[in-house]
C-alpha positions in Angstrom: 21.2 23.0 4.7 19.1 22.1 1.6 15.9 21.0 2.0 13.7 18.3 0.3 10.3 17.7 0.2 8.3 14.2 -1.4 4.5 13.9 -2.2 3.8 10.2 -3.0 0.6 8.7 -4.6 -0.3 5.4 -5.0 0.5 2.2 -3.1 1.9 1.1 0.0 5.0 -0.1 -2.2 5.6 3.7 -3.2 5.6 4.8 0.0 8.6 2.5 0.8 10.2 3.9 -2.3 9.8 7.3 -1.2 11.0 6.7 2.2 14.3 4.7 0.6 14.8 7.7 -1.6 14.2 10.4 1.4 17.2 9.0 3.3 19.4 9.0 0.5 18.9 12.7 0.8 19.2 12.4 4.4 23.0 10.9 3.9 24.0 13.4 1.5 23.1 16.3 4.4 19.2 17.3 2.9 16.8 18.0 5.5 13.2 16.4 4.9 10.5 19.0 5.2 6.6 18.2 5.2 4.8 18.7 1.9 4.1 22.1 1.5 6.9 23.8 3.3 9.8 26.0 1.6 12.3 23.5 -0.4 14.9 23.5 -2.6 13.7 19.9 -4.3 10.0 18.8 -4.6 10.0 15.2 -5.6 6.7 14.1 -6.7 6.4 9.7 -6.8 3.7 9.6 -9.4 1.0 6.4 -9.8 -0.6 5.2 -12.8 -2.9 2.4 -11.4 -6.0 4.1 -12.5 -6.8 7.1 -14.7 -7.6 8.6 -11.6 -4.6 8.5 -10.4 -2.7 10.1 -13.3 -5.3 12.9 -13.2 -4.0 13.3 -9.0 -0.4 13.1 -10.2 -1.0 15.6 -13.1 -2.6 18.3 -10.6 0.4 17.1 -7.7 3.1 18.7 -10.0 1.2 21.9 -11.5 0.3 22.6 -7.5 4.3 22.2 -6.7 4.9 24.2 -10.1 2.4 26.9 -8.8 3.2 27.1 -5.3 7.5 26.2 -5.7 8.3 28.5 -8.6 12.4 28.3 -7.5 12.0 24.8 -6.5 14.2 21.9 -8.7 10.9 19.7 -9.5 11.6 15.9 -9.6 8.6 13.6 -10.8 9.2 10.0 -11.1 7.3 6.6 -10.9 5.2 4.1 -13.0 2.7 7.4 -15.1 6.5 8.5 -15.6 7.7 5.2 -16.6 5.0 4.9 -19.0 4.2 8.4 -20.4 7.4 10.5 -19.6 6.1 12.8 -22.0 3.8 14.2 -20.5 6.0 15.5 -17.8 8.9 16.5 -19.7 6.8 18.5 -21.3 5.4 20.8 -18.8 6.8 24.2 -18.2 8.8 23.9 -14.6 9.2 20.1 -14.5 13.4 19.9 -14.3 13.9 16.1 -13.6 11.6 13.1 -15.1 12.8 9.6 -13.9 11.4 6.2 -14.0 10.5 3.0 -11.4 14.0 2.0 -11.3 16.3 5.0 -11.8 14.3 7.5 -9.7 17.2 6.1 -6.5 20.0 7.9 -8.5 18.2 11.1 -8.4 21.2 12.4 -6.7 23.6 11.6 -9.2 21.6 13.4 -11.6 21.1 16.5 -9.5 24.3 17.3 -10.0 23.6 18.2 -13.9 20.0 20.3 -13.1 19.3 23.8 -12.2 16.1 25.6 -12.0 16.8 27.2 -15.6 18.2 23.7 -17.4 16.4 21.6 -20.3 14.5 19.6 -18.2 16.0 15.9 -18.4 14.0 13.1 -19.0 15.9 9.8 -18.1 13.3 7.0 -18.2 14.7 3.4 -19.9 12.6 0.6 -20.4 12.4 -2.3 -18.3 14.7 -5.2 -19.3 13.6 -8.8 -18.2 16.8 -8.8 -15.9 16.5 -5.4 -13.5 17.8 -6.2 -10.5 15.6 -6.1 -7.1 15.8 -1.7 -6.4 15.9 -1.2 -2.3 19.8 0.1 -2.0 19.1 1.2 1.9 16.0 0.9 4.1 14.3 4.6 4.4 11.4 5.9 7.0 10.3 9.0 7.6 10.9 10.4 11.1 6.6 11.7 11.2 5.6 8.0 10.9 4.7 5.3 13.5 4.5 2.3 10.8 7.7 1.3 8.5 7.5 0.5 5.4 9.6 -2.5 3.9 10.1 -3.2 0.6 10.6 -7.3 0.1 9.2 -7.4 -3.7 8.4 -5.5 -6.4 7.3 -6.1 -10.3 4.8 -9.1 -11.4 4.9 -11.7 -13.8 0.9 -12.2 -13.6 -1.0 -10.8 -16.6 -4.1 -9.9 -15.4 -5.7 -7.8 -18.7 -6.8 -4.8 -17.0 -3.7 -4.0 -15.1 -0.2 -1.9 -16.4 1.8 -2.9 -13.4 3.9 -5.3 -15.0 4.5 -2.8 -17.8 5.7 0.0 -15.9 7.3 -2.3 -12.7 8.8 -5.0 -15.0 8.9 -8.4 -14.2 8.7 -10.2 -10.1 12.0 -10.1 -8.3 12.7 -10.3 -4.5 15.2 -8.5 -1.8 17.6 -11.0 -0.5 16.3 -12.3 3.0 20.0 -11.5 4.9 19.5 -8.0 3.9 16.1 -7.5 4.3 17.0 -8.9 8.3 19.4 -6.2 8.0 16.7 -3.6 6.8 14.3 -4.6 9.6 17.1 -3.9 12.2 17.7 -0.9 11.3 14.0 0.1 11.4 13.1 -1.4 14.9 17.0 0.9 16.0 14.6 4.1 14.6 12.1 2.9 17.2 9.2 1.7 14.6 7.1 -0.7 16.2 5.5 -1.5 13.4 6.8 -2.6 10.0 4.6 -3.1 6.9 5.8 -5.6 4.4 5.3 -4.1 0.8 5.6 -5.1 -2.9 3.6 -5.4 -5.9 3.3 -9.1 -5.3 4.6 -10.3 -2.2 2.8 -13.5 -2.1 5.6 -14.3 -5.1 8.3 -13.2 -2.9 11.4 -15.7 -3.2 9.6 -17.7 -5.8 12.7 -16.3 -8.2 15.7 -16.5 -5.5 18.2 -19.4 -5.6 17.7 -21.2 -3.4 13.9 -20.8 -3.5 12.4 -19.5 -0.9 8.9 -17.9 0.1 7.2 -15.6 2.2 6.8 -17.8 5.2 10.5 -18.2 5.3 11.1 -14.5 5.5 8.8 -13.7 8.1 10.2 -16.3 10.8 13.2 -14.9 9.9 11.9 -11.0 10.3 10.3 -12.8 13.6 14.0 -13.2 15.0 14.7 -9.3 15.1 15.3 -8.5 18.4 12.8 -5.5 19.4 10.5 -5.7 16.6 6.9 -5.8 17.9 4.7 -5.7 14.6 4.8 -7.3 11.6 1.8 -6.3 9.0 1.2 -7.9 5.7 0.4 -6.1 2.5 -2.5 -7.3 0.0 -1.4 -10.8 -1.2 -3.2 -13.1 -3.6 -5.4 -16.0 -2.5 -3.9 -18.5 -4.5 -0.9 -17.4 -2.6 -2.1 -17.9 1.3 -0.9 -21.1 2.4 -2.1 -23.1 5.1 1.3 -22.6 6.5 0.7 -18.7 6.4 -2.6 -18.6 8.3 -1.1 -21.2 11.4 2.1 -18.8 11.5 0.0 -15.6 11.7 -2.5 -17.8 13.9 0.1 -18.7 16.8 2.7 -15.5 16.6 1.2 -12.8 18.2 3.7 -10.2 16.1 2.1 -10.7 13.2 -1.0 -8.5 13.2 -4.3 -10.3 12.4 -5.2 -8.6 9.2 -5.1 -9.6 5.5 -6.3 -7.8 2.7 -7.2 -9.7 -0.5 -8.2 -8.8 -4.0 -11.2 -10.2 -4.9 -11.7 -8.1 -8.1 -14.9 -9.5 -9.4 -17.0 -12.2 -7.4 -18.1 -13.8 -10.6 -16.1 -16.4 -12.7 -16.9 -14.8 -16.1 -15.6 -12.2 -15.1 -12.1 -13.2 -13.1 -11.8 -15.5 -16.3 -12.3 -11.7 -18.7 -9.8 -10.5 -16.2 -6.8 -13.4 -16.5 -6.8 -13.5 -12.8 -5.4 -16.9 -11.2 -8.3 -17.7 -9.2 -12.1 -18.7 -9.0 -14.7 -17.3 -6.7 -14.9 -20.5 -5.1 -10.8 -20.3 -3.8 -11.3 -17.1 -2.7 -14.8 -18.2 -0.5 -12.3 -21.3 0.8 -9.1 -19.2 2.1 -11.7 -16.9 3.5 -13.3 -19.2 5.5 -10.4 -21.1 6.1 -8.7 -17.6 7.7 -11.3 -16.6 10.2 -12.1 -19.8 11.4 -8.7 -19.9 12.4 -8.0 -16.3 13.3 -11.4 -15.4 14.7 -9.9 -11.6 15.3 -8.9 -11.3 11.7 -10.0 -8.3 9.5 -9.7 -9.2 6.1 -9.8 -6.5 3.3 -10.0 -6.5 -0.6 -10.1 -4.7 -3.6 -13.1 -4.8 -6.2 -13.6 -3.3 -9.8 -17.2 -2.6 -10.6 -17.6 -2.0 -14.8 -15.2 -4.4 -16.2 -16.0 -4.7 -19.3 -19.0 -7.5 -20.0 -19.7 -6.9 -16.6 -23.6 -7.4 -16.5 -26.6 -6.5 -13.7 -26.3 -10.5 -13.1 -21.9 -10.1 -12.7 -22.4 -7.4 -10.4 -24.9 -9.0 -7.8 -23.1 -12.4 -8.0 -20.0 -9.7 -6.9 -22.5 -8.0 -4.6 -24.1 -11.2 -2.9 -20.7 -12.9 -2.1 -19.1 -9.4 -0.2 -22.2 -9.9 1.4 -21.8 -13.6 2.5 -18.5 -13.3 3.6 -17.2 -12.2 6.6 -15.1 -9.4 5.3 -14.5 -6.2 7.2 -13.8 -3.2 4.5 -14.1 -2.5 0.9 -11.6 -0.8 -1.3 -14.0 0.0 -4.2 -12.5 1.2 -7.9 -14.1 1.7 -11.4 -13.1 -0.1 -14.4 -10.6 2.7 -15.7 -9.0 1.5 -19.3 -5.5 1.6 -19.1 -3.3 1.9 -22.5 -1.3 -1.2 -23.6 -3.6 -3.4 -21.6 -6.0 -6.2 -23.1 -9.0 -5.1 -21.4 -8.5 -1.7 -22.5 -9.9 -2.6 -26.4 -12.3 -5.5 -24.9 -15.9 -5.1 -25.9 -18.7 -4.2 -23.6 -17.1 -1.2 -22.0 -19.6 -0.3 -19.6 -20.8 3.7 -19.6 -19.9 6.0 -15.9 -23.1 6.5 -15.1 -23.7 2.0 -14.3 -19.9 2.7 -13.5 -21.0 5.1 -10.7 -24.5 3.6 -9.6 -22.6 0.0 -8.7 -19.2 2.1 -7.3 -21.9 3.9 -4.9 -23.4 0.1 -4.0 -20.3 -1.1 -2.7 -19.8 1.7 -1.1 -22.5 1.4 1.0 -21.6 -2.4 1.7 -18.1 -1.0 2.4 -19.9 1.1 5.0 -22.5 -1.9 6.8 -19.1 -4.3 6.4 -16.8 -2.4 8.6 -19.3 -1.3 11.5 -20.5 -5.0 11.9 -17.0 -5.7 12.1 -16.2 -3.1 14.6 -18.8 -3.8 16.8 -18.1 -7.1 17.2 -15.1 -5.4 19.8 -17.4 -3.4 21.9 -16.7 -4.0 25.7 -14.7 -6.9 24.9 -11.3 -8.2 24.3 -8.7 -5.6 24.8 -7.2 -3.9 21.6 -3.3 -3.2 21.1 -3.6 0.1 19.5 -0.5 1.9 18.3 -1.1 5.5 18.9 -0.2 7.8 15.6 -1.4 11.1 16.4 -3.0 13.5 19.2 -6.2 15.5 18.1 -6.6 19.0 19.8 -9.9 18.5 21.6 -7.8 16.3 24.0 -7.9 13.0 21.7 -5.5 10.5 20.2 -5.3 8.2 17.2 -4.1 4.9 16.4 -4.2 1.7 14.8 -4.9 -1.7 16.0 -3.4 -4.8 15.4 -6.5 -5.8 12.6 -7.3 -2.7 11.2 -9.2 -0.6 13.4 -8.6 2.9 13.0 -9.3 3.8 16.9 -9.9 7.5 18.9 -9.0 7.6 21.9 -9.8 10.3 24.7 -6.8 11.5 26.4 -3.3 12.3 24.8 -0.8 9.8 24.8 2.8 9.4 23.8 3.3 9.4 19.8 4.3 6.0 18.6 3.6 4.1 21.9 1.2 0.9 22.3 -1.8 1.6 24.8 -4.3 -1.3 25.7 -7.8 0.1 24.2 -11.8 -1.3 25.5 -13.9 -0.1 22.3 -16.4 1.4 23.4 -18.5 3.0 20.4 -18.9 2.2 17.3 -20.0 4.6 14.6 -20.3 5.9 11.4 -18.6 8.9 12.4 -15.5 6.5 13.8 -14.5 3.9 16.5 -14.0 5.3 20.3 -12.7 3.4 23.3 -10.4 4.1 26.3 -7.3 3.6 27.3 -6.5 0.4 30.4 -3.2 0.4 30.0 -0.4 2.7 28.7 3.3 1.2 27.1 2.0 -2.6 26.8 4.6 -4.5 25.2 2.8 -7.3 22.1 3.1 -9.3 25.0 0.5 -8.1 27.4 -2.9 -9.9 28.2 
């Protein structure tokens, strides 16, 4: 039996990709082996996002290169959707596809061996590319599922090269994402994540129109499925509607994560992005007043170009305010094609890095306050993902708590969880109650 092995970067939405790809292999008789282990095909799913990210996916294939030297190597994504060059180029890369032609990798398998010209088959995007998700894919080491329900963006926010290499918004038919979700809870995954570039557009170009409300009470009526998470979604995009459905069904886990991006108006307004500061303060509020459990998470650029000591603390003073319970923190990185990229103003690494390590520290203070608020009470549903030698487990909570757990439990099971400690080095609590259906009290 040949064997396959995938190293994926990048977002949640790749990771879906990835998954969808790894059981096409599955179907055509590949077995999926772990990163690292002998295989005949090393498929690399590059990311583009930031500059880091390239400079990850770069070093990604020259390790496979290094360490696979009779391996067929397969990279594909949005870097190789936007600069296939660089990979068809370098010695020991056999296959370069893009974001939408990297599921008919095994057609073109059939034309590669290890001593072929290495193909490069990357197209660009017309407006019309069809929504990509041919079958629902998980891998068998994973608690959570991933399911693709979107995936492109018609917003033009001037920093970002999403839209260039992922091509305009388009959505999965509800009846067959129904049909996907099935199929995951029959692979016993109690949670599903629901992943896209943009799902907070989902629908918005179906006929008839529909929205992501819709498709969740829909996903609601799968019989067996216990969790339903939700990807980062605008907040010009969170409905009313959305918070009183995630507010009253306890399958939908308390936990949204919301770009922020800047928390000053000159700034969002340098960026193109949709919203005010003063939208994002509202459907904050407006969340955890509602859902006083929630965790809500977002995403923050420090250096956008203009950016000034007065942008940054107006950014700095509102994370502050706001009762938000982690930090994903990322430096301005200029991306080619992008508006933002030739904007004046570009701010030098070293104010870059001071303000990055700021936030970080934030990040740090926002998530312990957050945790702590669960010491000795309420009861957490934690989804156990791994057992620790040492005679400890891992999981996940229902909003975002990354828990440890003493004992070793049954991989992929929900356990009722008292927090107990709170720490910089993690959260620690133990274990009342082992299989508890979403049900339990």
């Amino acid at each position: 039996m040949k064997r396959v092995s995938f190293y994926t970067l990048g977002c949640k939405l790749n990771q879906a990709e990835s998954a969808t790809i790894a059981a096409s292999f599955r179907q055509h008789g590949y077995e999926i082996v772990d990163f690292g282990q002998r295989a005949d095909i090393c498929f690399v799913n590059t990311c583009s996002v930031t500059e880091r990210a390239e400079q990850k996916s770069r070093q990604i294939v020259r390790r496979v290169i290094q360490t696979m030297p009779r391996a067929i190597v397969v990279v594909a994504g949005c870097y190789c959707q936007l600069h296939p060059e660089v990979f068809s180029q370098t010695p020991g890369v056999n296959l370069v596809l893009g974001t939408v032609n990297k599921f008919d990798v095994l057609n073109y398998l059939t034309e590669i061996t290890k001593d072929s010209t290495p193909l490069q088959l990357v197209k660009e995007l017309p407006d019309s590319t069809p929504f990509c998700n041919p079958e629902v894919g998980y891998f068998t080491n994973h608690t959570r599922a991933f399911l693709k329900i979107q995936e492109g963006c018609d917003m033009s926010c001037s920093y970002c090269s999403v839209p260039l290499s992922r091509g305009r918004s388009r959505s999965g038919l509800p009846e067959q994402l129904v049909r996907h979700a099935q199929k995951l809870v029959e692979q016993s995954f109690k949670e599903i994540v629901l992943t896209g570039v943009h799902i907070g557009a989902y629908g918005h170009d179906l006929h008839p129109r529909t929205n992501l409300v819709q498709l969740l009470k829909k996903l609601l009526a799968v019989p067996g499925l216990e969790r339903i998470r939700l990807s980062s979604i605008d907040p010009n995009e969170i409905s009313q509607e959305l918070i009183e459905l995630v507010a009253r069904e306890n399958r939908i886990c308390p936990h949204f994560h919301i770009p922020l991006q800047s928390g000053d108006d000159e700034i969002l307004q340098r960026m193109n992005r949709s919203y005010r500061v003063a939208r994002f303060r509202q459907v904050v509020n407006q969340i955890t007043q509602r859902i006083p459990e929630v965790n809500i998470g977002t995403d923050v650029i420090v250096g956008f170009p203009g950016e000034t000591d007065r942008h940054f603390e107006n950014t700095y003073r509102l994370l502050e305010e706001l009762p938000i319970g982690y930090l994903h923190v990322f430096s301005f990185s200029p991306r080619p094609g992008t508006p933002a990229a030739s904007f004046t103003g570009q701010i030098d690494q070293s104010t870059k890095k001071k303000r990055s390590q700021e936030l970080h520290r934030l990040n740090t203070q926002k998530k312990l306050a957050f945790a702590s608020k669960f010491i000795g009470g309420s009861l957490q549903q934690v989804l156990v993902e791994r057992n620790h030698s040492g005679n400890m487990a891992e999981g996940l909570s229902k909003n975002y708590l990354r828990v440890f757990i003493d004992g070793n439990y049954e991989f992929n099971q929900i356990v009722l969880v008292q927090i107990l400690q709170v720490g910089t080095d993690g959260i620690y609590g133990k274990v009342v109650k082992e299989n508890s259906r979403v049900n339990a009290d």
